[in-house]
FIRO-388082 format. One record per residue (C-alpha): x negated, y, z. Coordinates in steps of 0.05 Angstrom, whole numbers, padded with zeros to 5 digits, always signed. Example, Ala and Ser with C-alpha at 12.3 -4.5 7.8 and 13.67 -1.06 7.14 Angstrom:
-00246-00090+00156 -00273-00021+00143 
***
This chain:
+00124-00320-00075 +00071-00362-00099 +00000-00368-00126 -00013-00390-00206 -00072-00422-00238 -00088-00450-00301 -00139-00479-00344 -00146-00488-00417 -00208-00529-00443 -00260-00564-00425 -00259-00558-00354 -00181-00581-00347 -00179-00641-00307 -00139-00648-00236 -00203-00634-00197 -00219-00571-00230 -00152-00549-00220 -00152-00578-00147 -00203-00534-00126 -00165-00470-00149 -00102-00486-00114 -00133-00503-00052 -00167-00430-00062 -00099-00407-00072 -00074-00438-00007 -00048-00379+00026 -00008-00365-00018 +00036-00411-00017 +00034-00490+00015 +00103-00503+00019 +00094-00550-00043 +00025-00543-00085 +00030-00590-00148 -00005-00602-00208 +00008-00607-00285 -00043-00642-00332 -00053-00659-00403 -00098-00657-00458 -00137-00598-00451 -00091-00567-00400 -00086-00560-00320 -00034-00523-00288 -00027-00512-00215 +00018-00485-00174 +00030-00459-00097 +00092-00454-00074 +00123-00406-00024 +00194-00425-00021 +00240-00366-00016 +00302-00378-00064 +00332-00450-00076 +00281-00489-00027 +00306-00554-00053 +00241-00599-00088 +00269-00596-00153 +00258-00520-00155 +00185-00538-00151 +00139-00516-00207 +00099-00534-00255 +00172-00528-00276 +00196-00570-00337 +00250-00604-00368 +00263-00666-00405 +00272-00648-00479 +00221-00594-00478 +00156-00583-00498 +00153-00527-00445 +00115-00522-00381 +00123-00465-00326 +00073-00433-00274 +00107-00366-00242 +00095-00325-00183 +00143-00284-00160 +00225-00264-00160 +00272-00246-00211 +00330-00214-00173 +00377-00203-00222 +00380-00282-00229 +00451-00297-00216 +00472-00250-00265 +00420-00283-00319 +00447-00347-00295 +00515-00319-00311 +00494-00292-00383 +00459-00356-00402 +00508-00401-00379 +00564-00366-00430 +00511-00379-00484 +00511-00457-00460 +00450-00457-00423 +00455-00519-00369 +00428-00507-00300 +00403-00565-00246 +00379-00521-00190 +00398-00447-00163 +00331-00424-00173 +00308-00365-00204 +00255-00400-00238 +00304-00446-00273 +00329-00373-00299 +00264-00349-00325 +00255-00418-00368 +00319-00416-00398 +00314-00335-00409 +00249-00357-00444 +00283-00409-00487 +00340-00369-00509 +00307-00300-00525 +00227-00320-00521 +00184-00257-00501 +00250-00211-00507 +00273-00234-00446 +00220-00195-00402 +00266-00127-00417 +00324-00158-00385 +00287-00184-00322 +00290-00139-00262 +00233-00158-00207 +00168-00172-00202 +00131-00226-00234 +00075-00258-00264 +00084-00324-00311 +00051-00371-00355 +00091-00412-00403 +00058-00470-00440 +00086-00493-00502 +00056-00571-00513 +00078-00575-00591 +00041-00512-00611 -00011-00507-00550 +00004-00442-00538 +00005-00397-00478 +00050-00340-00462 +00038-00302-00402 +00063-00240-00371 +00066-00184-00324 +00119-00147-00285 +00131-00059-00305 +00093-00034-00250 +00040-00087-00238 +00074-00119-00166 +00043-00190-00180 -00030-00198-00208 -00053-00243-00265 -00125-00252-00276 -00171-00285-00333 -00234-00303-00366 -00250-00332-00420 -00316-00365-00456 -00331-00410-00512 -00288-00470-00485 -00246-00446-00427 -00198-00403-00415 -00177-00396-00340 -00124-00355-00299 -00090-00348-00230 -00074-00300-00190 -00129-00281-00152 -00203-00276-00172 -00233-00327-00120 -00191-00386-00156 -00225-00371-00224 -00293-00366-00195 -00285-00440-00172 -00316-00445-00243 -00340-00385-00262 -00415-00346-00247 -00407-00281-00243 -00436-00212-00240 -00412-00155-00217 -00388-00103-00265 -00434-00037-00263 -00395+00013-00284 -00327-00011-00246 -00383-00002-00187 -00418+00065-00210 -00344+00093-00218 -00324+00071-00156 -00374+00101-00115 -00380+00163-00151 -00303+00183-00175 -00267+00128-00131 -00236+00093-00172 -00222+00026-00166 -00222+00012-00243 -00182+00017-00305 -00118-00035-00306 -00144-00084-00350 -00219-00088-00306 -00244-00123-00246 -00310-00112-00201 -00327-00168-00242 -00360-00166-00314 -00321-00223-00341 -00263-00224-00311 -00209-00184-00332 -00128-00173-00302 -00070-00168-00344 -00044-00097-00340 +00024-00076-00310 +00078-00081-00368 +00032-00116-00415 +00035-00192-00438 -00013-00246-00467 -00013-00300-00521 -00074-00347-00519 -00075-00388-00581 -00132-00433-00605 -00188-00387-00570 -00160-00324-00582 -00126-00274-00545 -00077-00216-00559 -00062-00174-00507 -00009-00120-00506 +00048-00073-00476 +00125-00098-00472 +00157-00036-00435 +00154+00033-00472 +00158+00078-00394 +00136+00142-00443 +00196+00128-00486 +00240+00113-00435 +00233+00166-00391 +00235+00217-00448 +00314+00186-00462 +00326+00198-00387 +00295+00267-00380 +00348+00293-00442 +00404+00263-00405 +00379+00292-00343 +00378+00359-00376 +00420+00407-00334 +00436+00346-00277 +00461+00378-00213 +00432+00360-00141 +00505+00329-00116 +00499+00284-00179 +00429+00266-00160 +00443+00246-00096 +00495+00208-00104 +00460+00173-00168 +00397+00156-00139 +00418+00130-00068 +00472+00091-00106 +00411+00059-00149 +00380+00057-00083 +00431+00011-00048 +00437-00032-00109 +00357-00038-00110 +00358-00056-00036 +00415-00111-00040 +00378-00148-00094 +00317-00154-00057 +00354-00182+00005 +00368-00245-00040 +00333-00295-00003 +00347-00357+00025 +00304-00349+00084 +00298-00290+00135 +00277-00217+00105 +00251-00164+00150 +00213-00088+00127 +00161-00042+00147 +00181+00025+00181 +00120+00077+00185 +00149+00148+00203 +00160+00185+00128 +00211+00196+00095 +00200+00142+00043 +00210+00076+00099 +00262+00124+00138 +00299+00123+00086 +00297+00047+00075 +00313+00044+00155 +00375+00086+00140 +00400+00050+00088 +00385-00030+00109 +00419-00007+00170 +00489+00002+00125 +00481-00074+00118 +00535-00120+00148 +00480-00161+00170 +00434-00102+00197 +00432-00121+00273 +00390-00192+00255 +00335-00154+00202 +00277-00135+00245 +00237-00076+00233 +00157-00075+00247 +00113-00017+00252 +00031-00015+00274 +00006+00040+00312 -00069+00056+00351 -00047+00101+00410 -00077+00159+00379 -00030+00216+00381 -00061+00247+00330 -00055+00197+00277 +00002+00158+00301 +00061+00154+00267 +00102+00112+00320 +00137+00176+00354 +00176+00184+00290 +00190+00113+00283 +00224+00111+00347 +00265+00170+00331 +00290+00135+00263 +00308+00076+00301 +00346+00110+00352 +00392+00118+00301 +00403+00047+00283 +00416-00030+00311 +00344-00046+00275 +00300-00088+00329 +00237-00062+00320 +00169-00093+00338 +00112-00049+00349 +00039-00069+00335 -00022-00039+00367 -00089-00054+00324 -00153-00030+00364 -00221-00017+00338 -00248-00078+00371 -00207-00128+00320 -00223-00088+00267 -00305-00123+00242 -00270-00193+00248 -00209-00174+00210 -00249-00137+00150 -00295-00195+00146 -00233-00243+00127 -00194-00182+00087 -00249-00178+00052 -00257-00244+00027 -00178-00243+00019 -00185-00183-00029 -00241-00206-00069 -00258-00125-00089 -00270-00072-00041 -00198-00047-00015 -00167+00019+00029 -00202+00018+00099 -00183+00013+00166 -00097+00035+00148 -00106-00039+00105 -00138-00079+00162 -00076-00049+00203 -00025-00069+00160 -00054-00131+00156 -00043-00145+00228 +00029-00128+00222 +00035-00180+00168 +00000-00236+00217 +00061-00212+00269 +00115-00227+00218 +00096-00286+00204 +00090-00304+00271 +00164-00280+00275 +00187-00335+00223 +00193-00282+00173 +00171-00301+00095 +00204-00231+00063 +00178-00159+00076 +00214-00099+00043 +00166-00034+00049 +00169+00033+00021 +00119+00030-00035 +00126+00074-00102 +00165+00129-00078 +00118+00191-00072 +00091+00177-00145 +00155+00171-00170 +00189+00236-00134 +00122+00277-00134 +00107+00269-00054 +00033+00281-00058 +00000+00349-00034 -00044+00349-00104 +00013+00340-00144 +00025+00421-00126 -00041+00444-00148 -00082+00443-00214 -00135+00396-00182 -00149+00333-00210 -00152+00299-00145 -00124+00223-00132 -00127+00234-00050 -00070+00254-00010 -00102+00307+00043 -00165+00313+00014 -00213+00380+00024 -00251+00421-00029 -00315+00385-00012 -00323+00315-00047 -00311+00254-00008 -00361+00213-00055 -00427+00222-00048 -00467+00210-00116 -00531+00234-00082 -00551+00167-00052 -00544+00132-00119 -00600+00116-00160 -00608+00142-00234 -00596+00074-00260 -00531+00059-00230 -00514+00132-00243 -00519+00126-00323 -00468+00071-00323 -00421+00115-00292 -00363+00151-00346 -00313+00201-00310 -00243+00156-00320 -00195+00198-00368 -00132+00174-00358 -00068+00189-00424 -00026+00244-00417 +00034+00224-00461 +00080+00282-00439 +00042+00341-00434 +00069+00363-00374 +00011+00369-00311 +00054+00343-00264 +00095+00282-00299 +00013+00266-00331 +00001+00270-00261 +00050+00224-00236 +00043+00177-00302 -00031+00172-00279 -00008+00146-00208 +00036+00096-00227 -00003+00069-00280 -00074+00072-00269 -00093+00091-00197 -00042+00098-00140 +00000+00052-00147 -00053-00008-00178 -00099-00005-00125 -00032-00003-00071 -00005-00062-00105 -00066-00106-00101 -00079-00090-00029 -00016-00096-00004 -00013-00161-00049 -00061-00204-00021 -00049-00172+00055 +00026-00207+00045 -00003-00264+00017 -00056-00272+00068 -00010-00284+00121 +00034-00324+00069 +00085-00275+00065 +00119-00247+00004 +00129-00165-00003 +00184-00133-00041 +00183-00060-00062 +00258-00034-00069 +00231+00041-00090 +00200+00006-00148 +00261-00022-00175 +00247+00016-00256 +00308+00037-00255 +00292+00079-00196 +00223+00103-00225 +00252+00118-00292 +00309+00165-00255 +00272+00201-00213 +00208+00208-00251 +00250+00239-00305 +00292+00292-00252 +00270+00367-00274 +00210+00391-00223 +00255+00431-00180 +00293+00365-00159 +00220+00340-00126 +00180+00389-00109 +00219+00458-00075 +00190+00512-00016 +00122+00472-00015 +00151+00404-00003 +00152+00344-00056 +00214+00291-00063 +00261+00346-00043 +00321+00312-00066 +00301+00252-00035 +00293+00284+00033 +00360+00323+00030 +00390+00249+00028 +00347+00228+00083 +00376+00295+00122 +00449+00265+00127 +00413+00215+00171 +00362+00252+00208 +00339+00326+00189 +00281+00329+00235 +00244+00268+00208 +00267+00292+00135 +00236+00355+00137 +00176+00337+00176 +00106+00345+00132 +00076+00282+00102 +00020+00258+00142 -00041+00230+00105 -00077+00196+00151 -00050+00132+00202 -00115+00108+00238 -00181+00142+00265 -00223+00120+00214 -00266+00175+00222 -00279+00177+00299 -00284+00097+00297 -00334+00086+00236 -00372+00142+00268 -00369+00115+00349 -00341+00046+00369 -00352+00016+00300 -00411+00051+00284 -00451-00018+00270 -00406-00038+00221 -00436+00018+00175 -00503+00005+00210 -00499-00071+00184 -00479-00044+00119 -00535-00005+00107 -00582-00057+00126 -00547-00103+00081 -00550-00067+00027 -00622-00054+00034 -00647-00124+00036 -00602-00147-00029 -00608-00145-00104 -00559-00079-00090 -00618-00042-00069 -00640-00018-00138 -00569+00012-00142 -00578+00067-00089 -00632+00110-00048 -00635+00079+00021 -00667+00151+00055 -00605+00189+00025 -00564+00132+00059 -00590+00141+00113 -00593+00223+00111 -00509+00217+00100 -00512+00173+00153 -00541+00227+00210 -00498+00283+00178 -00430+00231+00200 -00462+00222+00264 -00474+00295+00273 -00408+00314+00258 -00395+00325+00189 -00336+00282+00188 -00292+00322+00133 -00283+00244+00099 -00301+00174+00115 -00297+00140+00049 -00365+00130+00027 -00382+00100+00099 -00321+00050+00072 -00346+00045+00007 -00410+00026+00040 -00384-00021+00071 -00346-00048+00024 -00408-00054-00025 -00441-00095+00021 -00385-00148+00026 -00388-00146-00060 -00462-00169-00045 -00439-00223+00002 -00388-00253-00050 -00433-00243-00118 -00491-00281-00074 
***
């Protein structure tokens, strides 16, 4: 739920913070308020999923405290916090969760974040000693950005809201790194020079111009408890373990006081989701929602259909066509403020604009699994590779770089606290590429239709299980998350077993045929910007005629072209 912003300084008057809320719109409009006072503006939009009553509305205070609340996103152990605090005399006025997260931070301050389970991103404001706590969820679900200069410091949850007030450039090596290694970044670093995001698992205190930034959950530690315990485990135990987990993860992310629905695509992560929402009493009123381009070969929507013969799920099928797809990237783009996943993101975004049309406000998907049980092709090879499917030959191609924007560029190296290659592996997913870049796209696409996403498989205590299960329980005869599919099996074997599929649209035949302009435009964007000095327009253009030709192996740096040239539109 929800958009945050804040501003600490000069700048913090209500217009100031006007202007980032109404940025934040999307987000969030069931209730968009403000919170100023000396040196402080606080704004908040409001997507109203649990307690919809007005007094649930934040900036959330109360009388007798020098506390002050912004907070995006859902606890959903909150009745039994409510429960806990209330034994320890803790007075409640609304059902909220939010209500739960202030008093959790009165009674055990910045130890309450171990006891939360959901996903979340907060700033607290204390008015006696002008302080500011904020925080992020384990695996990163909600974002929290910043900057900071000599008199202002500013944050919210999407980049577009801070640069209401903020001139900025874009950050050269984030850029060189992109376009040469694909990555999107490091956790705590934007496209942007100055403006930074909180990581996943980390929190922030901001007293009197300075900040201190660091981690509140010890994975590494945890996960080496669990893998000792785990020593030995048999597969009955796991199964029945982890689904258990699995049903409790699902039931707290149906808390809701409005209607939930989920995203089916046709592998074993979101079949198994299907399966198991489908056990609900209320199963026959949750509809399911699936996109699909009626190209057999990339389609996914045949094994869809054969999940939900299965079931009572209603399911709602979504064609997206090459011909929507310019207009929608020119508004996902400005949605995602950083280049983002392609044409797959563009067609997920559609299904969001359908659920919302449905009434719906909460979207369970699959998200987290295959880091978590190994399901990735490279995780069975000694490659360093972060792309499901991907060939021997490179999909980046450095060549059309120039030398300057080349010498910026530094080969990520990513911690490898268990010196094993396949948990590094996985720890590298979930932490610093995977899972990041996943959970900012599929972030703002949920937000852009002002919906809220929940991600059941990334429930920690479902991470920290199976990420610690010996490597015969996920990867066995060639196939990762084996456990995980022989649960899937006592539902349907066929769709269990089947091979996971990396690609769900025709990128490559549309970038290089019906949306051929799009990289055309691109390139002549690029071209006639300030950009120009950052590549070789003839190798461009050479890369170019090889696509065209036929060399199709990878799309991603006609994407990443693209992509670049909608960075030029938003820095200019």
């Amino acid at each position: 739920m929800c958009g945050i912003s804040g501003i600490i300084g000069t700048k913090a008057n209500l217009t100031n913070i006007t202007k980032m809320t109404d940025a934040l719109y999307h987000r969030g409009n069931d209730n968009i308020s403000h919170f100023i006072s000396d040196g402080l503006a606080l704004g908040h939009n409001r997507l109203s999923i649990i307690d919809l009553d007005a007094s649930a509305n934040q900036p959330y205070q109360k009388t007798g405290q020098p506390y002050t609340l912004v907070y995006n996103g859902e606890i959903y152990n909150y009745i039994e916090l409510r429960e806990e605090l209330s034994e320890l005399g803790h007075q409640f006025e609304t059902s909220s969760d939010t209500e739960v997260l202030y008093e959790a931070f009165l009674e055990w301050g910045g130890d309450c974040l171990e006891r939360l389970n959901g996903m979340f991103a907060f700033a607290i404001w204390n008015d006696e000693t002008k302080n500011l706590f904020a925080a992020r969820d384990r695996f990163g679900v909600k974002p929290f950005y910043y900057y900071q200069d000599k008199e202002n410091f500013i944050f919210a949850s999407e980049i577009k809201a801070i640069r209401k007030h903020v001139n900025v450039e874009v950050n050269k090596k984030v850029l060189a790194n992109y376009m040469m290694f694909g990555s999107y970044g490091l956790p705590e670093e934007t496209f942007y020079e100055t403006i930074h995001q909180l990581p996943a698992s980390h929190l922030l205190k901001f007293n009197q111009d300075a900040i201190k930034v660091m981690s509140w959950y010890n994975f590494v530690e945890r996960v080496q408890k669990k893998r000792k315990e785990l020593e030995g485990v048999k597969e009955h135990r796991v199964k029945h373990d982890y689904k258990q987990l699995l049903e409790e993860s699902i039931a707290l992310r149906f808390r809701a006081d409005v209607p939930v629905g989920f995203t089916i695509s046709g592998g074993v992560d979101s079949s198994l989701l299907l399966a198991l929402v489908n056990q609900r009493e209320d199963a026959k009123n949750i509809k399911g929602f699936t996109f699909y381009t009626d190209d057999e070969r990339y389609d996914e929507l045949p094994w869809v259909e054969k999940m939900v013969e299965t079931t009572s799920t209603e399911l709602h099928k979504v064609i997206f066509n090459a011909s929507e797809a310019n207009e929608a990237h020119d508004k996902l783009s400005k949605i995602q403020d950083e280049p983002y996943g392609g044409i797959p993101t563009l067609a997920y975004a559609k299904l969001f604009e359908e659920i919302a049309e449905q009434g719906i406000k909460v979207v369970l998907d699959g998200q987290g699994m295959d880091e978590a049980w190994a399901g990735y092709d490279y995780y069975q090879s000694d490659s360093s590779q972060t792309i499901q499917g991907q060939s021997n030959n490179s999909p980046f191609k450095a060549s059309v770089l120039s030398e300057d924007l080349k010498a910026y560029a530094k080969k990520p190296e990513y911690p490898k606290p268990f010196g094993d290659e396949l948990l590094d592996k996985q720890y590298r997913d979930l932490f610093y590429t995977k899972i990041p870049r996943a959970l900012r796209f599929n972030d703002r696409i949920s937000m852009a239709s002002t919906t809220e996403l929940r991600e059941p498989f990334l429930d920690y205590r479902l991470v920290e299980y199976a990420f610690s299960l010996p490597k015969a329980m996920k990867i066995r005869e060639g196939q990762g998350k084996y456990v995980l599919r022989q649960i899937l099996s006592d539902y349907r074997k066929d769709v269990a077993l089947a091979p996971k599929r990396p690609l769900q649209t025709p990128q490559r035949e549309w970038l290089g045929e019906e949306l051929s302009f799009m990289v055309e435009e691109a390139i002549e964007n690029i071209e006639k910007s300030s950009f120009v000095d950052y590549f070789k327009i003839d190798e461009i253009r050479k890369e170019w005629q090889f696509y065209k030709q036929g060399s199709q192996e990878s799309s991603f740096h006609l994407w990443q072209w693209i992509s670049i040239s909608e960075l030029i539109d938003h820095e200019e």
